[in-house]
PAZATI-364970 format. One record per residue (C-alpha): residue in one letter; chain; z, x, y negated. Coordinates in pm, 1 decimal, always signed. Layout:
PAZATI-364970
@residu = A | chaine = A | z = Z | x = X | y = Y
...
end
This chain:
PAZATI-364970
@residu = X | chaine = A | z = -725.5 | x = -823.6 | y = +1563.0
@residu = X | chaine = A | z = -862.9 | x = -894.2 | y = +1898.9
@residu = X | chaine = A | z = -806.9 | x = -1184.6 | y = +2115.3
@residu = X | chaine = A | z = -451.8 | x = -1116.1 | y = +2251.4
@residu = X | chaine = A | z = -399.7 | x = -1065.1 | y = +2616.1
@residu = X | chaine = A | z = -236.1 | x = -1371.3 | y = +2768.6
@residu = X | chaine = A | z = -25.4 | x = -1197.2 | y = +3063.5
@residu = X | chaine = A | z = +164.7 | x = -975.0 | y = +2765.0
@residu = X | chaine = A | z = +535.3 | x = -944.6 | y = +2854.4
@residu = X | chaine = A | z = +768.4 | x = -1101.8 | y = +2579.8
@residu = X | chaine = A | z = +881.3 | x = -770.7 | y = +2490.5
@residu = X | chaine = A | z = +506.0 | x = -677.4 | y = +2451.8
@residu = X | chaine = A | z = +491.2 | x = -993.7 | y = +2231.9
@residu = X | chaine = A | z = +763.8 | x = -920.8 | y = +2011.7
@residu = X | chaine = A | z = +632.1 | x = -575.9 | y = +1949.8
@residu = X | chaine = A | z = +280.4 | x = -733.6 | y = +1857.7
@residu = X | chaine = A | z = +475.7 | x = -969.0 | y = +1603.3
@residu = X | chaine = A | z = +632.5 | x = -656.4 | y = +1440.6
@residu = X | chaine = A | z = +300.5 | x = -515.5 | y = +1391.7
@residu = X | chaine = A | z = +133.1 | x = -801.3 | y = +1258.6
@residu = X | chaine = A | z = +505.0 | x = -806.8 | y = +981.2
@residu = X | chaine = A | z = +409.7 | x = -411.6 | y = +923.0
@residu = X | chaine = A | z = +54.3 | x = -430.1 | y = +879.6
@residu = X | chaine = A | z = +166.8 | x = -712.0 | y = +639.9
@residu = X | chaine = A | z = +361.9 | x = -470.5 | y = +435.7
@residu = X | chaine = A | z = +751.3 | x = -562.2 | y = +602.3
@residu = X | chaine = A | z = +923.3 | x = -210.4 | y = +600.8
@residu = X | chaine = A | z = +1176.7 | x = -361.7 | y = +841.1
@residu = X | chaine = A | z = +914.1 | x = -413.4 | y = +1093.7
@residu = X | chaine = A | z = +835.5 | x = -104.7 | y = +1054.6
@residu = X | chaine = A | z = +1164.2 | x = +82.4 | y = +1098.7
@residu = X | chaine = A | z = +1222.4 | x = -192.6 | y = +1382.5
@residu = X | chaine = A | z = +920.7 | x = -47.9 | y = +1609.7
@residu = X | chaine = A | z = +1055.4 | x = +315.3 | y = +1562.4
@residu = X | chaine = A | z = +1449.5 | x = +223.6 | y = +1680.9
@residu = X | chaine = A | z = +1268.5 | x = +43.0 | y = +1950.6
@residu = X | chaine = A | z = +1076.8 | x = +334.5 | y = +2069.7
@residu = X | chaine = A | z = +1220.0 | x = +636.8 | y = +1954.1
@residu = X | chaine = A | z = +1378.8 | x = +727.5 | y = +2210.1
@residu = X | chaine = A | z = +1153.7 | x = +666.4 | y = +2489.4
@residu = X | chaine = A | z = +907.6 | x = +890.0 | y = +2308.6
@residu = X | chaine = A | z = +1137.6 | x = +1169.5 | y = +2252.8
@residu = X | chaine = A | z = +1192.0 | x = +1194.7 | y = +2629.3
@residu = X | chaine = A | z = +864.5 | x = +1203.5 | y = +2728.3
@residu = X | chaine = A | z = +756.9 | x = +1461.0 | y = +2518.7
@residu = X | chaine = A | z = +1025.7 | x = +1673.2 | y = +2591.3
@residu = X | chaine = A | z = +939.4 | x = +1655.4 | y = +2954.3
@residu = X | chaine = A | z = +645.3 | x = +1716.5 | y = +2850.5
@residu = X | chaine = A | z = +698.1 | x = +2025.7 | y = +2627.2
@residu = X | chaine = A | z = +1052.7 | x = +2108.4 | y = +2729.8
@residu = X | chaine = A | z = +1116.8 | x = +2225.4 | y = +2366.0
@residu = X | chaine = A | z = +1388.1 | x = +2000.5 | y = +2215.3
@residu = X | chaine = A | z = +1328.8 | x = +2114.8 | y = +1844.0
@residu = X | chaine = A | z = +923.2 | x = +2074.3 | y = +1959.2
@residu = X | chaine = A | z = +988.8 | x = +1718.3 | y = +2101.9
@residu = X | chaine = A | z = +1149.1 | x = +1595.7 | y = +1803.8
@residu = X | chaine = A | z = +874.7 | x = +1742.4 | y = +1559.4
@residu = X | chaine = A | z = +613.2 | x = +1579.0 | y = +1731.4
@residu = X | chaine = A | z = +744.8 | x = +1249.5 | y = +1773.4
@residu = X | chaine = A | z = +858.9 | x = +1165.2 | y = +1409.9
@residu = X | chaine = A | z = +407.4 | x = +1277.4 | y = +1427.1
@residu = X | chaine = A | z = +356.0 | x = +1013.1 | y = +1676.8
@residu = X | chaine = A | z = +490.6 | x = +785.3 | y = +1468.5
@residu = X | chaine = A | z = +369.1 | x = +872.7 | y = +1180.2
@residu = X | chaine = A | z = +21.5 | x = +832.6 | y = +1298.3
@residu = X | chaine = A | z = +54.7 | x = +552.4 | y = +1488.3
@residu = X | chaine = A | z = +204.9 | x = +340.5 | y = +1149.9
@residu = X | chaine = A | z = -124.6 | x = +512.1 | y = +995.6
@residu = X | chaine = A | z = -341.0 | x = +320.7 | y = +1211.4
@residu = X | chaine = A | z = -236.6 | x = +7.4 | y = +1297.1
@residu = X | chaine = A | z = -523.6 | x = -133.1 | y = +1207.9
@residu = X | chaine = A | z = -694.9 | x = +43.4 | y = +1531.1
@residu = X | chaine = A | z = -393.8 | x = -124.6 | y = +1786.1
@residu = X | chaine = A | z = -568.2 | x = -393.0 | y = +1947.7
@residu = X | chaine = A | z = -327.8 | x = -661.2 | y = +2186.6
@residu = X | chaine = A | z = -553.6 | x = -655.9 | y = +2443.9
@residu = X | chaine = A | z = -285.8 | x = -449.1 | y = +2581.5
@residu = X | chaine = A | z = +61.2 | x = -337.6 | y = +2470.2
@residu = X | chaine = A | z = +181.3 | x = -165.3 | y = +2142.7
@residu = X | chaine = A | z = +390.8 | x = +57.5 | y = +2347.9
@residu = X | chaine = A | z = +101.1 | x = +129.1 | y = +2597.6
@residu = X | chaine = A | z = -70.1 | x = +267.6 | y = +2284.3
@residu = X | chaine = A | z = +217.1 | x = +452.3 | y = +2091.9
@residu = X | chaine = A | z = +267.3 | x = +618.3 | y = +2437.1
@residu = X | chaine = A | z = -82.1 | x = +763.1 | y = +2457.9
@residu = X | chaine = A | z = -101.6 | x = +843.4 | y = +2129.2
@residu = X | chaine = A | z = +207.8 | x = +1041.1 | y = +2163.2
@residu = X | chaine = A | z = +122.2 | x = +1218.5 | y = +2448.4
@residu = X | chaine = A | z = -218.4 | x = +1309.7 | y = +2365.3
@residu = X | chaine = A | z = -123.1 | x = +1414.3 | y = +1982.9
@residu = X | chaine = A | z = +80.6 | x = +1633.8 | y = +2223.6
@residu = X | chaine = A | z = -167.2 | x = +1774.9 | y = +2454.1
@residu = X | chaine = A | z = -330.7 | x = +1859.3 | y = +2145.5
@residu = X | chaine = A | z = -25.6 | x = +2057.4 | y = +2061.2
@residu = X | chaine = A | z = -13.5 | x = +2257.3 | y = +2326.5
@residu = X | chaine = A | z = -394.4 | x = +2352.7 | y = +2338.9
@residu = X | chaine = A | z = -378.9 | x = +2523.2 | y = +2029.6
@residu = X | chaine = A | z = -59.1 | x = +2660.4 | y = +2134.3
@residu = X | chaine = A | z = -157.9 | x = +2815.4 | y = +2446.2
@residu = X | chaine = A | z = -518.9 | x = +2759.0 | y = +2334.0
@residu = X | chaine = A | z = -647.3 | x = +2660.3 | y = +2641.2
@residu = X | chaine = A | z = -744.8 | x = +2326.5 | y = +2855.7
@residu = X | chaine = A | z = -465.7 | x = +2054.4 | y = +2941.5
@residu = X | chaine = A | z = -556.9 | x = +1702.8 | y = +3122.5
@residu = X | chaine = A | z = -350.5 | x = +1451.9 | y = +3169.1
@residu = X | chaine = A | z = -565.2 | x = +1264.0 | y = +3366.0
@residu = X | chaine = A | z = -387.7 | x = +1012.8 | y = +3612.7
@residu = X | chaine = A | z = -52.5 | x = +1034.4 | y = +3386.0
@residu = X | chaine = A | z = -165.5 | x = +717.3 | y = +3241.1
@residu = X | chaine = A | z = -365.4 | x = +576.3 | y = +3525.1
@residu = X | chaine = A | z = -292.9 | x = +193.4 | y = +3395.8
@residu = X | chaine = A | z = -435.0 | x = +268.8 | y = +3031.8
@residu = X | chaine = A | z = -766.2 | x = +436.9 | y = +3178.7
@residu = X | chaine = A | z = -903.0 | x = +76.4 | y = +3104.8
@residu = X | chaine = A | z = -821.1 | x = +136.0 | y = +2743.1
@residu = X | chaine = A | z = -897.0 | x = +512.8 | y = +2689.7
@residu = X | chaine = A | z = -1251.9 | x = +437.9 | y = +2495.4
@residu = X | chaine = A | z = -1029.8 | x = +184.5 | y = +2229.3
@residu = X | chaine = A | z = -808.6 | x = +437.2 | y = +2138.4
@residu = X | chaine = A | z = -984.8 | x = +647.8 | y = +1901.3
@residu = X | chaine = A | z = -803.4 | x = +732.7 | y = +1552.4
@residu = X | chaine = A | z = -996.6 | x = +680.2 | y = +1267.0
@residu = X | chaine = A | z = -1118.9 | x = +932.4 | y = +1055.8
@residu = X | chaine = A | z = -923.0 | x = +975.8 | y = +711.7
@residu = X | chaine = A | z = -1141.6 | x = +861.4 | y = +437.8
@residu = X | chaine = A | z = -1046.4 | x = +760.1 | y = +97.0
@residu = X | chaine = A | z = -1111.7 | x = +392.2 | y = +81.3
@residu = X | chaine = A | z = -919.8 | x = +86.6 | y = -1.6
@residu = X | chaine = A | z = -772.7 | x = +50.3 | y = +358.3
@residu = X | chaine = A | z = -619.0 | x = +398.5 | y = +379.7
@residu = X | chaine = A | z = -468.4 | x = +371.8 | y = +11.4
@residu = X | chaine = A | z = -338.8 | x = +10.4 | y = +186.2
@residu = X | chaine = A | z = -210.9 | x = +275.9 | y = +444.7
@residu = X | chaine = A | z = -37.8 | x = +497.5 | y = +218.3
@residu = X | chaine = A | z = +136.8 | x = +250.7 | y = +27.2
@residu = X | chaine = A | z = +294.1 | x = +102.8 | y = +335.2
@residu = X | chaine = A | z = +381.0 | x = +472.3 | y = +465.7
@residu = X | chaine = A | z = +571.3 | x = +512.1 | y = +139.6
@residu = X | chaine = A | z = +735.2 | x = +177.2 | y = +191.6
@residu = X | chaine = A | z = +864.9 | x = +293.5 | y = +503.8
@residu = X | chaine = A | z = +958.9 | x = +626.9 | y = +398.1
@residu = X | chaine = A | z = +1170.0 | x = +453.9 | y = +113.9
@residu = X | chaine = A | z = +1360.2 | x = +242.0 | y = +394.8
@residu = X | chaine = A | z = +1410.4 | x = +479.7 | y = +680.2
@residu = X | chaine = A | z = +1495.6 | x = +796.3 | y = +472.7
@residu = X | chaine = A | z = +1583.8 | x = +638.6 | y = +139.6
@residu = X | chaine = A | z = +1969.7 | x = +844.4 | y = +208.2
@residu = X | chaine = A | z = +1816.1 | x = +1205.9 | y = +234.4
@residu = X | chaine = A | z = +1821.0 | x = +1397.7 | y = -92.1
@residu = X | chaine = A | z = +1501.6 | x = +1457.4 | y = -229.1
@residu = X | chaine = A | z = +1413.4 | x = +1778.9 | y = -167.4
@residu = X | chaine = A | z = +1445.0 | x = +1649.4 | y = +209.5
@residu = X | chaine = A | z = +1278.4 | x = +1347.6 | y = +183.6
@residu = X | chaine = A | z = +972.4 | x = +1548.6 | y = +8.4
@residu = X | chaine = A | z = +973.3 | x = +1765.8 | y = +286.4
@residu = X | chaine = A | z = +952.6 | x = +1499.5 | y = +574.5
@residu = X | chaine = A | z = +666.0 | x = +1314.8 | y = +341.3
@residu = X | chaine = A | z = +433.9 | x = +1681.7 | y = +329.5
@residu = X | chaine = A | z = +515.5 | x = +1740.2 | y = +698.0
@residu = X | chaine = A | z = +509.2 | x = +1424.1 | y = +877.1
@residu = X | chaine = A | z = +321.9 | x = +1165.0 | y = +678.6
@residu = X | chaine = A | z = +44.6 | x = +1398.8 | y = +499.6
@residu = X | chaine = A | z = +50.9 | x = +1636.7 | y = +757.5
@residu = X | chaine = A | z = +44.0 | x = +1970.9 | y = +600.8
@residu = X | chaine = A | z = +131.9 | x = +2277.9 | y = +731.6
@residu = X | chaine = A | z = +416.4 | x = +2488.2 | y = +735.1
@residu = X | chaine = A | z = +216.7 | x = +2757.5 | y = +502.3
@residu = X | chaine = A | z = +113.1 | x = +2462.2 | y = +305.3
@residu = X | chaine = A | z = +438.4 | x = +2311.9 | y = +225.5
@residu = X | chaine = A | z = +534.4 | x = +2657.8 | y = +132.8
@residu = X | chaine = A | z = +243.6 | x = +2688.3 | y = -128.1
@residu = X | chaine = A | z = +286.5 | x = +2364.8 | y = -239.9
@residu = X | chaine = A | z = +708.5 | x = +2396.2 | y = -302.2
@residu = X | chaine = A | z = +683.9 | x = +2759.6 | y = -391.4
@residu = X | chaine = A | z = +924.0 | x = +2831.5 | y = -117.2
@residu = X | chaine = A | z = +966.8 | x = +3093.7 | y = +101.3
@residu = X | chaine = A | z = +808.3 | x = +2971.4 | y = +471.5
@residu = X | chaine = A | z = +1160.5 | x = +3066.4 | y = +638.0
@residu = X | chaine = A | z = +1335.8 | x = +2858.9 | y = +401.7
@residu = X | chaine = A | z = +1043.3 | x = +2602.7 | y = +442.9
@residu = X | chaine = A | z = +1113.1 | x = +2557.3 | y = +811.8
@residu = X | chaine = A | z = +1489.6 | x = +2594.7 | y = +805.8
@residu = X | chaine = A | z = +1512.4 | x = +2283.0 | y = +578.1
@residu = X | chaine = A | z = +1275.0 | x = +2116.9 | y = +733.8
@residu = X | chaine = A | z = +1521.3 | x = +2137.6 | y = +1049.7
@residu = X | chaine = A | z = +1789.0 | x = +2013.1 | y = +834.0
@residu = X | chaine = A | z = +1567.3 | x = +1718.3 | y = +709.2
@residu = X | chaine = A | z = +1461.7 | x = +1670.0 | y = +1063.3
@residu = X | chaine = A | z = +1769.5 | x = +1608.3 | y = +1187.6
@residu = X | chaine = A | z = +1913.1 | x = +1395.3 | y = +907.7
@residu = X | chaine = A | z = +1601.8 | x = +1175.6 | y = +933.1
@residu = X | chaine = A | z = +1699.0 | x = +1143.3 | y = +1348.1
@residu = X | chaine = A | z = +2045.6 | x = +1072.6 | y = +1204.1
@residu = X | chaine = A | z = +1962.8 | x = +826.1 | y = +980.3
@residu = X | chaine = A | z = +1732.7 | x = +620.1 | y = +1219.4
@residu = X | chaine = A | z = +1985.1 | x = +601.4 | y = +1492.6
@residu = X | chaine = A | z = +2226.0 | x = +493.3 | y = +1241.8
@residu = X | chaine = A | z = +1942.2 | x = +188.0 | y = +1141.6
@residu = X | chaine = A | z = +2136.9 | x = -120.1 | y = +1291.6
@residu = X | chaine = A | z = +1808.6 | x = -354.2 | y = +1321.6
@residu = X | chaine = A | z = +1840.8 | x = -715.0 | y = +1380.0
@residu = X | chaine = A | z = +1594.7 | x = -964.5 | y = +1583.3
end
């Protein structure tokens, strides 16, 4: 990591201690950062999108990528500076191919223009780091969802962590896509159930 910006707020500092305990393979750190956050990120991509079922899709995404690259966060500013912009722009890029055309959201983030050009998601490529990466994500699927059945916790692994598709999932299950995206509601919803239900400790 880089040399860690001294006027960090405690909070800032606690979060940068969780991420050192997740990249470190802690699954409580892990599921600690998301109760911290979750909520905050909801909200803003609902007022973003204004789509509730939309809003909670893409933030179990922003967390999913942001646990996938951890390795990128540097604490030359905060974690949640950088889970915020990747939210929001893993939303803009929802809604261009959406409505497949041109959204800024430049000035939204006026403090973090300093740190747009050191947020740039690494390409996936199959090397010892990113199977490091997938172990941890299964760590943390094991903790966070470890009470969904399995066909639901399957379902929120495709979707959220490996990021297929809707028609993919459906190939893949040999499932209708209706019933596809109707249990991936349900398992959407238990997941948000379960996390709020996560009582972390400091």
């Amino acid at each position: 990591m880089e040399v860690i910006n001294p006027n960090l707020s405690e909070k800032a500092r606690y979060d940068l201690d969780l991420v050192k305990r997740a990249e470190s393979g802690d699954q409580k750190a892990y599921a600690e950062l998301m109760a911290r956050y979750r909520d905050a990120i909801y909200f803003m991509l609902l007022k973003m999108i204004n789509n509730k079922t939309d809003a909670e899709d893409l933030t179990i995404e922003a967390f999913g990528k942001a646990f996938k690259n951890l390795s990128q966060y540097s604490p030359s500013y905060a974690f949640s500076t950088w889970l915020f912009k990747i939210a929001s722009n893993n939303c803009i890029d929802y809604l261009r191919k959406k409505r497949s055309n041109h959204i800024s959201i430049d000035g939204s983030f006026s403090e973090d223009k300093e740190m747009d050009s050191h947020i740039h998601l690494k390409d996936e490529t199959p090397d010892p780091e990113e199977n490091l990466i997938r172990a941890q994500k299964a760590v943390l699927m094991r903790t966070v969802v470890k009470k969904l059945k399995p066909r639901y916790r399957t379902l929120i692994e495709l979707r959220y962590f490996k990021e297929y598709s809707y028609e993919e999932i459906s190939e893949e299950l040999d499932l209708p896509l209706g019933t596809v995206k109707a249990q991936l509601f349900r398992a959407r919803e238990l997941l948000f159930n379960t996390l709020k239900n996560t009582e972390v400790k400091k």
